[in-house]
C-alpha positions as CSV (number, residue, x, y, z in Angstrom):
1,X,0.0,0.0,0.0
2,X,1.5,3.1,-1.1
3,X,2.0,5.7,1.8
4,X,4.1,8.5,2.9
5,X,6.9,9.7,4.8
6,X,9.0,12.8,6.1
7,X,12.4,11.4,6.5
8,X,15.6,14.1,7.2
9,X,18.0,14.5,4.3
10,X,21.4,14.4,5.6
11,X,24.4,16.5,4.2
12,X,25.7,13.6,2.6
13,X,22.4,13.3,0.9
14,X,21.8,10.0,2.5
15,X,18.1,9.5,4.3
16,X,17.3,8.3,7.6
17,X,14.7,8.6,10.6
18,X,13.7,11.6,12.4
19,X,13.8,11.5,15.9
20,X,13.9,7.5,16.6
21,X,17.1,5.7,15.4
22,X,18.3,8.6,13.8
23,X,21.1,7.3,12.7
24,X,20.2,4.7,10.3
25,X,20.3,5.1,6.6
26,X,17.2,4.2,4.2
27,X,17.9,3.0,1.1
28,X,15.8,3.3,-1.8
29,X,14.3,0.2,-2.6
30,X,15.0,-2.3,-0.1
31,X,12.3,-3.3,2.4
32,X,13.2,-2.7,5.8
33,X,11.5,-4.4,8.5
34,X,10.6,-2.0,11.6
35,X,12.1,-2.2,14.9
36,X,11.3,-1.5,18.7
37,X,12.9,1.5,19.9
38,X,12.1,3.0,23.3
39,X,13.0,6.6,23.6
40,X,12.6,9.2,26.3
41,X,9.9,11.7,26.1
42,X,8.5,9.8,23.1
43,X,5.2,7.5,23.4
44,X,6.8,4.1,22.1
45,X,4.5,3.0,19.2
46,X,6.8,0.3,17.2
47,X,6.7,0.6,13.6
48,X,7.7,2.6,10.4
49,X,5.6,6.4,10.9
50,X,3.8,7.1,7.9
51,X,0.8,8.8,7.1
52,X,-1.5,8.2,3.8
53,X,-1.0,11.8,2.6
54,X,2.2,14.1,2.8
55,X,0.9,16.3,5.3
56,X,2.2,16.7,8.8
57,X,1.4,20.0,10.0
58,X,3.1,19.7,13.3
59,X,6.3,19.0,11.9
60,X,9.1,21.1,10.0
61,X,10.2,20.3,6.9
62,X,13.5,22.4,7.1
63,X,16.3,19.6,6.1
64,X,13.4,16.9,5.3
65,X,12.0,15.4,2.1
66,X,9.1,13.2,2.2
67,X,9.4,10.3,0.2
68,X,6.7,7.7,-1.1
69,X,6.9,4.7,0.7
70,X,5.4,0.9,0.0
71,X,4.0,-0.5,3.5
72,X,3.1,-3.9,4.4
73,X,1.7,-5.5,7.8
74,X,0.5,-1.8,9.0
75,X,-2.5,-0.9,11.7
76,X,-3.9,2.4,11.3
77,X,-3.2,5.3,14.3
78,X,-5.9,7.9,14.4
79,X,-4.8,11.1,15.1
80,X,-5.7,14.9,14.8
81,X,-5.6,16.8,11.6
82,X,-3.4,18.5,13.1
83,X,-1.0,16.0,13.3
84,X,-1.4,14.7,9.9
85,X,-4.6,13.1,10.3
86,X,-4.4,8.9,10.4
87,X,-1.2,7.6,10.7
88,X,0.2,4.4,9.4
89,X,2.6,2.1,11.5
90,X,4.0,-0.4,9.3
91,X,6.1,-3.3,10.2
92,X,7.9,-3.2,6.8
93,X,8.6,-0.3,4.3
94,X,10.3,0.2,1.1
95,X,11.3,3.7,0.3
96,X,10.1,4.0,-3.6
97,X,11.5,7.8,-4.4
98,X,12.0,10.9,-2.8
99,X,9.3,13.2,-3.9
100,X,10.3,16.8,-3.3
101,X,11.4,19.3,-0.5
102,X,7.7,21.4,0.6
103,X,10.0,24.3,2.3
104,X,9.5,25.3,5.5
105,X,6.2,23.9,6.9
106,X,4.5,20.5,5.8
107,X,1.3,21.7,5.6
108,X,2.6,24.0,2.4
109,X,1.8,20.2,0.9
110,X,-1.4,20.2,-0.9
């Protein structure tokens, strides 16, 4: 099932996570199965964050591209609107492309 994500663009132009695992690199093209990751100050919700559209108001875009994804094994998270609406935890993703820096604020995404 096609969905979406905001992933940070690194320097190097490599891809990875936001705020859990930051460290790790996403290819393009190779399913990645999701792992558990407990981090202070964040609710721990295993799973690759995604949202059906690529619109996440509450979060800057500044140094982040969202990128289509292809997710399997995924439960649906309701959330506000203003937090993107439903969002998607997958237990496996495949990054498909990069689709385009939105600038400053997500919700520039239309």
């Amino acid at each position: 099932m096609i969905a979406y994500k905001l992933l940070r663009l690194r320097k190097d132009k490599t891809l990875g996570p936001l705020f859990i695992n930051c460290r790790q690199r996403i290819p393009v093209g190779t399913p990645l199965k999701a792992e558990a990751h407990r981090r202070k100050g964040y609710q721990f919700r295993p799973g690759w964050h995604c949202t059906w559209k690529p619109v996440a108001p509450h979060l800057s875009t500044k140094g982040r591209v969202w990128c289509k994804v292809d997710v399997e094994d995924y439960v649906q998270y309701a959330r506000p609107e203003s937090q993107g609406g439903t969002w998607v935890l997958a237990q496996q993703m495949t990054l498909l492309e990069v689709c385009h820096d939105v600038g400053e604020r997500s919700e520039a995404v239309a």
